[in-house]
N, C-alpha and C positions, 0 to 999 in steps of 0.2 A: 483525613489529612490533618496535620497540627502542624504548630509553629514550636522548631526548636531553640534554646537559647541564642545560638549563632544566626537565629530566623533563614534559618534554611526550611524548606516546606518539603515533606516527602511524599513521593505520589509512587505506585507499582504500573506498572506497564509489563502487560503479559506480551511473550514474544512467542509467536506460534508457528512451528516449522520443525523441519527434521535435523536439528544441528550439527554442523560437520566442520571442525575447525578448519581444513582447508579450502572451506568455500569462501572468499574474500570477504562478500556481504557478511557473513556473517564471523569474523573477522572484525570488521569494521563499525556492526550496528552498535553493538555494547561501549567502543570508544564514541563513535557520532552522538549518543544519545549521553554519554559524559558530557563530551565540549558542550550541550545545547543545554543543557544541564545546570553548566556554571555560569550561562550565561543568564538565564532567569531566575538562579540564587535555588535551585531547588536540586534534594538528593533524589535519586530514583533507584527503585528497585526494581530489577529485572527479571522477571519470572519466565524461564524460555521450558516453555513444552513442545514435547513433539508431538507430532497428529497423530499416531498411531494412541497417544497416551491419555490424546483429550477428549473428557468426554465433556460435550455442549450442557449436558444437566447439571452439572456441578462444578463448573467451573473458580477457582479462586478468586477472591477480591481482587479488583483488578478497577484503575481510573482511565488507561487507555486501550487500547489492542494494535496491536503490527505483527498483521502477517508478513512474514517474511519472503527472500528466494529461495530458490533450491528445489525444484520437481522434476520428476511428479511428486509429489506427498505421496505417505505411506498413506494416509489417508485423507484424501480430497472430500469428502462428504462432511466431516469435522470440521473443517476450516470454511465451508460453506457455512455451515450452522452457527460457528463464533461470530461470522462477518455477519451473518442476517441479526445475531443478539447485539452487537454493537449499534446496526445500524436501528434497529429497531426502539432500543431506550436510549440512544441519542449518545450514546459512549464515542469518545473519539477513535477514531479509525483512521490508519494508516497503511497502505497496501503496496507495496514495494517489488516490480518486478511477477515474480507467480504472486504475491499478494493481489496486485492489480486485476492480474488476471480472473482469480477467481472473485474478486468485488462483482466484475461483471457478470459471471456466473451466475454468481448470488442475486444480481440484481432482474435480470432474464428470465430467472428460473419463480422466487419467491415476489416478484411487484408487478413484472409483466407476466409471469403466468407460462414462459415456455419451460415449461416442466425437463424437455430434451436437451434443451442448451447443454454445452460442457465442451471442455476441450481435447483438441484432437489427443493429445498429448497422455488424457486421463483415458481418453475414449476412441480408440483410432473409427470405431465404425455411428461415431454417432452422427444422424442424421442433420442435426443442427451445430456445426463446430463455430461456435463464438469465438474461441481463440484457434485459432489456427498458427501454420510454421510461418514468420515472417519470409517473405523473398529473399533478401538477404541477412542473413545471422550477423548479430550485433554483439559482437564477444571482444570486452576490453576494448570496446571504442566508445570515443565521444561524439554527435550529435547536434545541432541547434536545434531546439524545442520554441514554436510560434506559440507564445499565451492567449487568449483573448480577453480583448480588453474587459473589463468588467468583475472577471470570473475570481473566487476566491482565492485561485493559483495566483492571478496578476497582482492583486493586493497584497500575497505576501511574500512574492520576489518582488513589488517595487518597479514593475520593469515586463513587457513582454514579448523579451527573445530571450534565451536561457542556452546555457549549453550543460550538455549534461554528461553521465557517462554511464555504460552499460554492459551487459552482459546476458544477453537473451536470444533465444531463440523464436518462441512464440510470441503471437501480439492479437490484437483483437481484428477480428475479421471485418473486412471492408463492407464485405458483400451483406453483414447481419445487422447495420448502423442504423438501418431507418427503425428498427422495432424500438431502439430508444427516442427515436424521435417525440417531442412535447412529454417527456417521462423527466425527472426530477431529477435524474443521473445524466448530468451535461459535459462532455465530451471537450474539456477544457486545454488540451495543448495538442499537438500537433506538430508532424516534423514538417519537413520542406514539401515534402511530396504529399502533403494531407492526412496522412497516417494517424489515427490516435498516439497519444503517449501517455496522456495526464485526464483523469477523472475525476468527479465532485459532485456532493450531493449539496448546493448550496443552501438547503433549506436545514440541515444536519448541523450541530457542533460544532464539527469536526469530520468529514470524511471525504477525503484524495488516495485515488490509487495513482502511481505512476510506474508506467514503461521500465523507465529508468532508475537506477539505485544512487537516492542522492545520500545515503550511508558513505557510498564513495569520497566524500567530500574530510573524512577520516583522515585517509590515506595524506590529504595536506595538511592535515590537524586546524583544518577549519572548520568555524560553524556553520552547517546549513537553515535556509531559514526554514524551508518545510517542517523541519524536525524540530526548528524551535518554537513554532505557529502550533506544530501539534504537541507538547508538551506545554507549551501556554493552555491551549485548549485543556488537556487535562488537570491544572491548578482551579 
């Protein structure tokens, strides 16, 4: 990174997902990650691969990662392997929707050791389904999201009750929550009904998945702070 005359500071941020201009988020990330952009005085370059196309050993220069929505991925095991190298050298990570989803994954499969974890979605007959079908489908609605106090989410909304908005189907399984129990990946938001939404690895940079797509926050041409805490993170 350098500083250009105008002292704008450039950082890349690889965007990994199978792109499809009518899927809104993604639509929305490339403008959300502008406004958040101007707001910390820094240009970004957006490097979007698709999973079919990524391969984990050679990856591009890259100061952030955001997996993105849009599943199943062409290839779910790729996007496993990026989020384990993010998380691993301490790269900021942002996991949005299927992003979230599979941080969990990642995190089940390579820190606790359930090698079967996965979701139904990638794996209808696996044994261990981490993400499973939410009860009810969350398409184009909004949400309140409970923060806990303390957690790096609450620091940087400022605030913990949030509303948010989404577009999902799957979410993390209720019934698999204890394997993370006293594990480093803490289970930071929460709807009304106690549902996961918001994940963290507080000891990490940088690394939150959420339920929801605060990309959306676009669509008002407002800035989000998530997305501006995680491009801080990567300066």
């Amino acid at each position: 990174m350098w500083a250009l005359k105008h002292e704008y500071v450039v950082m890349k941020i690889l965007l990994v997902g199978d792109h499809d201009q009518a899927v809104v988020a993604h639509q929305t990330i490339p403008r959300a990650i502008d406004f958040a952009a101007r707001s910390v005085a820094a240009k970004v370059a957006k490097i979007w691969i698709r999973t079919a196309a990524l391969n984990p050993q050679s990856m591009p220069e890259f100061d952030a990662l955001w997996c993105v929505p849009f599943s199943p991925y062409e290839n779910p095991e790729v996007v496993i392997a990026a989020i384990k190298f993010a998380r691993e050298n301490n790269i900021p990570f942002l996991g949005t929707c299927a992003g979230y989803q599979h941080a969990v994954i990642e995190y089940a499969r390579n820190v606790l050791g359930f090698e079967s974890a996965a979701s139904i979605e990638d794996d209808p007959d696996t044994p261990m389904p981490v993400i499973a079908p939410l009860a009810c489908k969350l398409y184009d609605q909004a949400e309140a999201i409970n923060i806990e106090h303390g957690s790096r989410a609450a620091d940087i909304y400022q605030c913990e009750r949030v509303r948010e908005g989404y577009h999902c189907g799957f979410g993390v399984n209720r019934d698999f929550l204890q394997i993370f129990e006293n594990s480093q990946l803490r289970f930071s938001g929460h709807d009304d009904n106690g549902d996961p939404r918001v994940c963290e690895i507080p000891s990490h940079r940088f690394f939150i998945g959420t339920a929801f797509q605060p990309e959306r926050s676009a669509l008002k041409q407002t800035v989000h702070p998530l997305i501006t805490a995680f491009l801080m993170a990567a300066l």
